[in-house]
Backbone bond lengths (Angstrom), bond angles and torsions (degrees), N, CA, C in turn:
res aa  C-N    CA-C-N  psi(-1)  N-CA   C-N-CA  omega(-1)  CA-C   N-CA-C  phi
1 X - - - 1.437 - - 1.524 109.35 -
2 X 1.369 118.06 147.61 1.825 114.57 -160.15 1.825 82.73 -99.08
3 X 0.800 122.10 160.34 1.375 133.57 168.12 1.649 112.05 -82.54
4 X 1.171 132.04 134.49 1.416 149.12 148.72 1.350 120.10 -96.23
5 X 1.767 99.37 149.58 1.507 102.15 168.41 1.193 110.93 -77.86
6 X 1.479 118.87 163.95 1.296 139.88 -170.25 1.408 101.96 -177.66
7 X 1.812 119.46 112.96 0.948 124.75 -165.93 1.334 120.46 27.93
8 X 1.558 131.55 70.22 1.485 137.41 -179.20 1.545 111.79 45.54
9 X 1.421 118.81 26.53 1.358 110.94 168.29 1.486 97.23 -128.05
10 X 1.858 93.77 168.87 1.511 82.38 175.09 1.666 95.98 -113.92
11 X 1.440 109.43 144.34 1.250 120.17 -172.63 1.590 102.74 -117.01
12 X 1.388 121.68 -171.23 1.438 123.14 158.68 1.798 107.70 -131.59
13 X 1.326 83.24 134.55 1.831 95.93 -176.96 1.576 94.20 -112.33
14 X 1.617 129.65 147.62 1.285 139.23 -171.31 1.731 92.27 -107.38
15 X 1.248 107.56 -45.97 1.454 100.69 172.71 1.459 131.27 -80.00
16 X 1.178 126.22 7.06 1.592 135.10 -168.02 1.870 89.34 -45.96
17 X 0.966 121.89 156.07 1.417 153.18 -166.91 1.562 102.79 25.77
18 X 1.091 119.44 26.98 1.507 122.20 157.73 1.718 126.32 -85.95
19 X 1.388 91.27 -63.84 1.801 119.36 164.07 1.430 124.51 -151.60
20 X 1.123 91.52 156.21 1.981 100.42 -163.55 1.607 96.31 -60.80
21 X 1.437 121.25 176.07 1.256 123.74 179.73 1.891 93.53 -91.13
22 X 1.705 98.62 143.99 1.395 112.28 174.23 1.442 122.67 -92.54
23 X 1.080 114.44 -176.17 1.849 111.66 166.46 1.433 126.28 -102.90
24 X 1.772 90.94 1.02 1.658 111.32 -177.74 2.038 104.36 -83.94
25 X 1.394 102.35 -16.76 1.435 103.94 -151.19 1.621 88.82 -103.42
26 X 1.991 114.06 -173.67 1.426 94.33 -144.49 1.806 73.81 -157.00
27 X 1.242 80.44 156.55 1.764 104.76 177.93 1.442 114.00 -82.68
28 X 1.332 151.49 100.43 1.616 128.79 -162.33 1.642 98.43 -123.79
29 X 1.246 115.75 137.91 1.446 103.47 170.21 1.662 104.15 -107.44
30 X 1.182 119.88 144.73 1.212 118.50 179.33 1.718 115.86 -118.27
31 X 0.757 152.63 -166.91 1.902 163.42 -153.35 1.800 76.40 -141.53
32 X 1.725 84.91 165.03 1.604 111.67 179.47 1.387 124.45 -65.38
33 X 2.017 113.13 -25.34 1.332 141.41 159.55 1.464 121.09 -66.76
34 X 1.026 111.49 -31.33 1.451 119.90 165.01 1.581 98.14 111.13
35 X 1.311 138.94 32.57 1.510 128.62 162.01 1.288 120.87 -86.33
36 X 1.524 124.26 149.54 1.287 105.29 -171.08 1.094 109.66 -99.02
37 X 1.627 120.69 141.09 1.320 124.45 -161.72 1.942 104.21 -99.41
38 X 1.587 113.43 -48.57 1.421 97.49 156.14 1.307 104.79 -167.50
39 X 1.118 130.43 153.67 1.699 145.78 175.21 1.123 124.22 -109.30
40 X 1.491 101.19 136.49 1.710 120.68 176.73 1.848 128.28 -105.95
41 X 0.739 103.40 90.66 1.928 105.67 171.09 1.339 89.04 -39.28
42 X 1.603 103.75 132.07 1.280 122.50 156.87 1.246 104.97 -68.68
43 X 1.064 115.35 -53.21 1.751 109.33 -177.69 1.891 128.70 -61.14
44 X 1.402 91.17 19.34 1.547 115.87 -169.56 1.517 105.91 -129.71
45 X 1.674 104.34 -19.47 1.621 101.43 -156.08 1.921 117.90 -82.78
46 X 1.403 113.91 142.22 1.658 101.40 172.20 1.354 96.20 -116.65
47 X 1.094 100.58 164.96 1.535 117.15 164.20 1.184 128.26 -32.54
48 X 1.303 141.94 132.57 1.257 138.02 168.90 1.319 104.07 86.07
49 X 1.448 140.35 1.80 1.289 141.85 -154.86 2.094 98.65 -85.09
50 X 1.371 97.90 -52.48 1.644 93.74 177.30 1.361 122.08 -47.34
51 X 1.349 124.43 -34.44 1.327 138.48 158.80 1.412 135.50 -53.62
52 X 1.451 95.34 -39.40 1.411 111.81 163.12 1.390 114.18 -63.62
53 X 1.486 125.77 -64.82 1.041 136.24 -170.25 1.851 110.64 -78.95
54 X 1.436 120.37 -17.04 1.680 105.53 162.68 1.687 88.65 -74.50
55 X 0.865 152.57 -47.26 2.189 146.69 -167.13 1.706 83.66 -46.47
56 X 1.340 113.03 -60.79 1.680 110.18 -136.16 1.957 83.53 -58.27
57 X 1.020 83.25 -58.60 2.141 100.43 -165.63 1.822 96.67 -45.00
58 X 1.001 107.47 -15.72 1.591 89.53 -166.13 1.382 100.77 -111.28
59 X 1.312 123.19 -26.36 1.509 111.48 173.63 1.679 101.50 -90.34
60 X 1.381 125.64 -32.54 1.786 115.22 174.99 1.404 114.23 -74.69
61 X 1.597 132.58 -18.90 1.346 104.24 177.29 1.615 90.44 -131.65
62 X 1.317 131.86 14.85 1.667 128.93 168.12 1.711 99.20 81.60
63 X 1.055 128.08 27.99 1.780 122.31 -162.62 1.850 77.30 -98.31
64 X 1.716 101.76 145.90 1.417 93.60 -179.96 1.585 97.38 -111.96
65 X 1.379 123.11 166.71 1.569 129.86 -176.70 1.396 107.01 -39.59
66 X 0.832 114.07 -64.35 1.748 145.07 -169.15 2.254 95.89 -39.21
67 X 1.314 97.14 -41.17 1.765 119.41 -177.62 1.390 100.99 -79.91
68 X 1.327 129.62 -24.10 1.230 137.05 -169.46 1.623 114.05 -64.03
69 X 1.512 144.47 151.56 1.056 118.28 136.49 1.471 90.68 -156.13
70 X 2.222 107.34 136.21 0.998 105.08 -150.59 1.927 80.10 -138.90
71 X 1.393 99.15 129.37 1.101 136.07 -166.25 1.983 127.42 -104.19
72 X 0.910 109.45 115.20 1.870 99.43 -167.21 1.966 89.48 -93.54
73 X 1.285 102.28 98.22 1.212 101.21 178.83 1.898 130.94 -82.09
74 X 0.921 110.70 125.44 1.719 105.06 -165.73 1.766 116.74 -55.39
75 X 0.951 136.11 165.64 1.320 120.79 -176.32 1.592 104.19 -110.67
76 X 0.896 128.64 4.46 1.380 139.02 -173.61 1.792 112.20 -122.62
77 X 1.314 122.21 -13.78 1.202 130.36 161.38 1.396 132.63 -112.13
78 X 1.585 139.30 120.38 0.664 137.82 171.15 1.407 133.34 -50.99
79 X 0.985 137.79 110.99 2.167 116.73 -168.11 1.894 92.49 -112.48
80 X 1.195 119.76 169.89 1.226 137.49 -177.67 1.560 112.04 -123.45
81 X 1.145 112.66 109.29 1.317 91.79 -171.27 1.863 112.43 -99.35
């Protein structure tokens, strides 16, 4: 999946040129194994929040950006990671 911006980060969308992003669907960051480390409701989300939350993850469990991969997940599709 190519990464997109999303609020000055780059995220990965599975649907990019399928359908626009919703307010039903959700921000998830996951580890390099694929666990999910924590999720955001779009319909909850402010600005600057992905940023916030790659700081929190990297100084509370030491995971560095680079380990990161943070995903705008659809709410109507299942993905496998």
């Amino acid at each position: 999946m190519k990464p997109i911006k999303f609020d000055d980060e780059k995220v990965r969308y599975p649907l990019a040129g399928i359908r626009d992003i919703q307010l039903n669907d959700s921000i998830v960051f996951y580890n390099e194994v694929g666990k999910e480390l924590a999720r955001i409701f779009l319909k909850s989300y402010n600005e600057g929040m992905i940023d916030f939350i790659k700081s929190e993850l990297q100084r509370d469990i030491g995971i560095t950006e680079d380990e990161l991969i943070i995903v705008i997940e659809p709410f109507d599709v299942k993905l496998q990671v």
